[in-house]
N, C-alpha and C positions, 0 to 999 in steps of 0.2 A: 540582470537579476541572478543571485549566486543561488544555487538549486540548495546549498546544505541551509542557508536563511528562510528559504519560501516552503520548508517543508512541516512549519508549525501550523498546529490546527486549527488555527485562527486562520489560515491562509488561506484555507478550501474554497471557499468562494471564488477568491482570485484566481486560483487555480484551475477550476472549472470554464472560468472566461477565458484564459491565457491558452495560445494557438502551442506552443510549447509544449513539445512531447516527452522532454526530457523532464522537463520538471514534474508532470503529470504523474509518469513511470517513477520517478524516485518517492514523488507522495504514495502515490498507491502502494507502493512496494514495504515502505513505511507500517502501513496497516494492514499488510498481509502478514506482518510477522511478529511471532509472540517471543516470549524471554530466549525460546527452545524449539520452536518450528516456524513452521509454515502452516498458515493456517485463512480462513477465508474472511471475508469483511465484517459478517457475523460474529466468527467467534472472536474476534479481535476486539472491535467494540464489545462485546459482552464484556470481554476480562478488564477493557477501560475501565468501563461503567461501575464495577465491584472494586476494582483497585481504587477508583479516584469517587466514592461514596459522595463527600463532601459538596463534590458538581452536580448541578442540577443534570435529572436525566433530559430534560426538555434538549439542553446544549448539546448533552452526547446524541440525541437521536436525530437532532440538526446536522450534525457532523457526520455522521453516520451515512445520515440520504446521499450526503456532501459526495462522499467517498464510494456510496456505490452509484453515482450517477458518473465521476472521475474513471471508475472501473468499465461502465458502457462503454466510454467515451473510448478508453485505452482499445474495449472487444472489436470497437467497430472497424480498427484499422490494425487488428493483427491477425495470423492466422492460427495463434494456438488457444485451445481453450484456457479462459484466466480459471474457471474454477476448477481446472485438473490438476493445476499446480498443487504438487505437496514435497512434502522432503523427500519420497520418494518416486516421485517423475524428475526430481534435478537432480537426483543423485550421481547419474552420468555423469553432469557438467560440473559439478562439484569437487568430482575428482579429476575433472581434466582442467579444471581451472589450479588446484592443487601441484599437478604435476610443470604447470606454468612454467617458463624461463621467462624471468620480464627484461632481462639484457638483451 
């Protein structure tokens, strides 16, 4: 399974069943982030729901649960809080991934 294909929102379901940590981690990471941050599953879905009007909310709020039961799943086997994440708790690693050599 190619992680960049399983990461459409139709997939959340699969995704939820699938023992796959990697894929889990690249969906969720997905809807943690807006055009310009980092931001929580909340406010993400919200800016969905008003950008893509036209979709029924029922679907967004399907997806939604989708993605914060994906997000438990991710808590219960890590040991950093997922809702402290913001742009500035990664700011450290954002510059040390910057400073990179990948040679």
């Amino acid at each position: 399974m190619l992680l960049i294909e399983n990461r459409e929102i139709n997939k959340l379901p699969e995704i939820i069943k699938s023992e796959d940590f990697n894929l889990k981690i690249t969906s969720y990471a997905d809807y943690r982030i807006s055009p310009f941050h980092i931001v929580t599953v909340d406010e993400r879905f919200n800016d969905l729901r008003l950008r893509y009007k036209e979709k029924s909310s029922e679907m967004w709020n399907k997806r939604w649960k989708e993605c914060l039961l994906i997000e438990k799943q991710i808590q219960e086997n890590v040991f950093v809080d997922l809702q402290s994440l913001n742009d500035d708790s990664i700011q450290e690693f954002i510059t040390e991934l910057r400073e990179y050599n990948l040679h």
